[in-house]
N, C-alpha and C positions, 0 to 999 in steps of 0.2 A: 445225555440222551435218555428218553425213557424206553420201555420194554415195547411199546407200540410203533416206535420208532425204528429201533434194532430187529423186529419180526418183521415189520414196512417192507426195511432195506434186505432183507434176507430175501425175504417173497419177491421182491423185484429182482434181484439175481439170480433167482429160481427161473425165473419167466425170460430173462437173458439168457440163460444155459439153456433152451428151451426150445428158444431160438437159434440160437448156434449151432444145437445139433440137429436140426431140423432144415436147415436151411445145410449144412454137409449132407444130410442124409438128400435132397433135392438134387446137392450135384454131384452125389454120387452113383443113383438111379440112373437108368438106362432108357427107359419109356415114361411116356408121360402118366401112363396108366399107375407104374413103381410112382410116380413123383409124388403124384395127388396124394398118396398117403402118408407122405410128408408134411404136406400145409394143413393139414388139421389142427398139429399143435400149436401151430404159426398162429393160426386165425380161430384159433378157441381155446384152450390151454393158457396161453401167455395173456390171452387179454384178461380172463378170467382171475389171474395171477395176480395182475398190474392194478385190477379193480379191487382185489383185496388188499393192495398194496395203499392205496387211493384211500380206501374206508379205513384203515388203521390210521392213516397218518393224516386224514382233514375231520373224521369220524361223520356227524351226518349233517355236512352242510352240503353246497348247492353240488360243488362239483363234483360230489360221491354219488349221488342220483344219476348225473350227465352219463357219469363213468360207467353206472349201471345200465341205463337206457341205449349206450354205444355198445355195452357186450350183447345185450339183449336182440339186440338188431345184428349182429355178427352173428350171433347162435344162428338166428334164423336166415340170415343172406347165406352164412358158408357154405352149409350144403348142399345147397339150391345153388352158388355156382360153380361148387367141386362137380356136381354131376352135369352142369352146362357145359362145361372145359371137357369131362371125358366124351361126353354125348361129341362134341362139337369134333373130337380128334378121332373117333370112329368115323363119324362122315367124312371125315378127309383122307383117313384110310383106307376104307371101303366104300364110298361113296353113299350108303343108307344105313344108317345105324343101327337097323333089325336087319343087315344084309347077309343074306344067308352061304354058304358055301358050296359052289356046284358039283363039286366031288362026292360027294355025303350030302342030300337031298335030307331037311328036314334038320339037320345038323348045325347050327353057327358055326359061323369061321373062328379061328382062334387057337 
Protein backbone atom coordinates (compact mmCIF):
# COMPACT_ATOMS: atom_id res chain seq x y z
CA UNK A 1 0.00 0.00 0.00
CA UNK A 2 1.30 3.34 -0.56
CA UNK A 3 1.12 6.53 1.75
CA UNK A 4 -1.83 8.02 -0.79
CA UNK A 5 -3.43 5.00 -0.25
CA UNK A 6 -3.43 4.63 3.58
CA UNK A 7 -4.33 8.82 3.98
CA UNK A 8 -7.32 7.77 0.90
CA UNK A 9 -8.62 5.15 3.43
CA UNK A 10 -8.11 7.30 6.54
CA UNK A 11 -10.06 10.34 4.98
CA UNK A 12 -12.82 8.11 3.97
CA UNK A 13 -13.37 6.82 7.59
CA UNK A 14 -13.20 10.22 8.57
CA UNK A 15 -16.24 11.10 6.34
CA UNK A 16 -17.87 7.74 7.80
CA UNK A 17 -17.56 8.88 11.42
CA UNK A 18 -19.06 12.02 10.06
CA UNK A 19 -21.81 10.45 9.00
CA UNK A 20 -22.66 8.41 11.85
CA UNK A 21 -22.59 11.02 14.19
CA UNK A 22 -24.49 13.23 12.19
CA UNK A 23 -27.00 11.05 11.32
CA UNK A 24 -27.40 10.22 15.69
CA UNK A 25 -27.22 13.65 16.16
CA UNK A 26 -30.64 13.88 13.45
CA UNK A 27 -32.26 11.32 15.67
CA UNK A 28 -31.58 12.52 18.49
CA UNK A 29 -32.98 16.26 18.01
CA UNK A 30 -36.37 17.11 18.73
CA UNK A 31 -37.46 19.68 15.99
CA UNK A 32 -36.83 19.84 12.59
CA UNK A 33 -35.30 23.37 13.06
CA UNK A 34 -32.28 21.24 15.95
CA UNK A 35 -32.26 18.47 12.87
CA UNK A 36 -31.17 20.70 9.94
CA UNK A 37 -28.14 21.48 11.65
CA UNK A 38 -27.20 18.14 11.52
CA UNK A 39 -27.26 17.46 7.60
CA UNK A 40 -24.74 20.00 6.98
CA UNK A 41 -22.03 17.59 7.68
CA UNK A 42 -23.96 14.87 5.96
CA UNK A 43 -24.22 16.90 2.62
CA UNK A 44 -20.98 18.94 2.85
CA UNK A 45 -18.28 17.84 5.10
CA UNK A 46 -18.41 14.06 4.12
CA UNK A 47 -18.51 14.70 0.47
CA UNK A 48 -15.82 17.02 0.64
CA UNK A 49 -13.94 14.27 2.62
CA UNK A 50 -14.83 11.35 -0.03
CA UNK A 51 -13.61 13.93 -2.88
CA UNK A 52 -10.24 14.09 -1.19
CA UNK A 53 -10.37 10.55 -0.70
CA UNK A 54 -11.12 10.15 -4.83
CA UNK A 55 -8.08 12.62 -5.77
CA UNK A 56 -5.52 10.69 -3.58
CA UNK A 57 -6.30 7.40 -4.72
CA UNK A 58 -7.27 8.01 -8.89
CA UNK A 59 -4.97 11.47 -8.72
CA UNK A 60 -6.14 13.57 -11.80
CA UNK A 61 -8.06 11.45 -13.94
CA UNK A 62 -11.69 11.65 -15.14
CA UNK A 63 -13.37 10.54 -12.04
CA UNK A 64 -11.69 12.98 -9.68
CA UNK A 65 -13.13 15.99 -11.81
CA UNK A 66 -16.91 14.21 -11.77
CA UNK A 67 -16.19 13.84 -7.96
CA UNK A 68 -15.34 17.48 -7.85
CA UNK A 69 -18.18 18.89 -10.07
CA UNK A 70 -20.78 16.54 -7.62
CA UNK A 71 -19.31 18.42 -4.48
CA UNK A 72 -19.53 21.64 -6.29
CA UNK A 73 -23.15 21.26 -6.99
CA UNK A 74 -23.90 20.05 -3.38
CA UNK A 75 -21.95 23.20 -2.00
CA UNK A 76 -24.42 25.11 -3.77
CA UNK A 77 -27.91 22.80 -3.80
CA UNK A 78 -27.38 22.29 0.23
CA UNK A 79 -28.23 25.34 1.54
CA UNK A 80 -30.59 26.33 -0.85
CA UNK A 81 -32.49 23.18 0.35
CA UNK A 82 -31.70 23.37 4.10
CA UNK A 83 -33.46 26.71 4.13
CA UNK A 84 -36.35 25.13 1.63
CA UNK A 85 -37.04 22.26 4.30
CA UNK A 86 -37.02 25.05 7.44
CA UNK A 87 -38.95 27.77 5.35
CA UNK A 88 -41.46 24.88 4.26
CA UNK A 89 -41.89 23.58 8.21
CA UNK A 90 -42.62 27.18 9.31
CA UNK A 91 -45.54 27.26 7.05
CA UNK A 92 -46.82 24.17 8.20
CA UNK A 93 -46.42 25.48 11.70
CA UNK A 94 -47.68 28.66 11.34
CA UNK A 95 -49.23 28.78 8.32
CA UNK A 96 -47.00 32.04 6.72
CA UNK A 97 -43.49 31.98 7.19
CA UNK A 98 -43.16 35.75 8.24
CA UNK A 99 -46.22 34.98 10.46
CA UNK A 100 -46.19 37.04 13.19
CA UNK A 101 -47.52 36.65 16.77
CA UNK A 102 -50.80 38.16 18.02
CA UNK A 103 -49.86 38.57 21.61
CA UNK A 104 -46.84 40.92 21.05
CA UNK A 105 -47.69 42.82 17.82
CA UNK A 106 -44.52 43.51 15.88
CA UNK A 107 -42.84 40.53 17.62
CA UNK A 108 -42.44 36.76 15.77
CA UNK A 109 -43.58 33.89 17.17
CA UNK A 110 -41.20 31.58 18.63
Amino acid sequence: MTVNAIVADFVLGLAVLIVLASAVGVLVMRDIYQKVHFLTPISLVAPILVAVAVTLRAGSAEATGQTWLAVGILAVASPILSHATVRAARIRERGDWKALDEAEPGKPRG
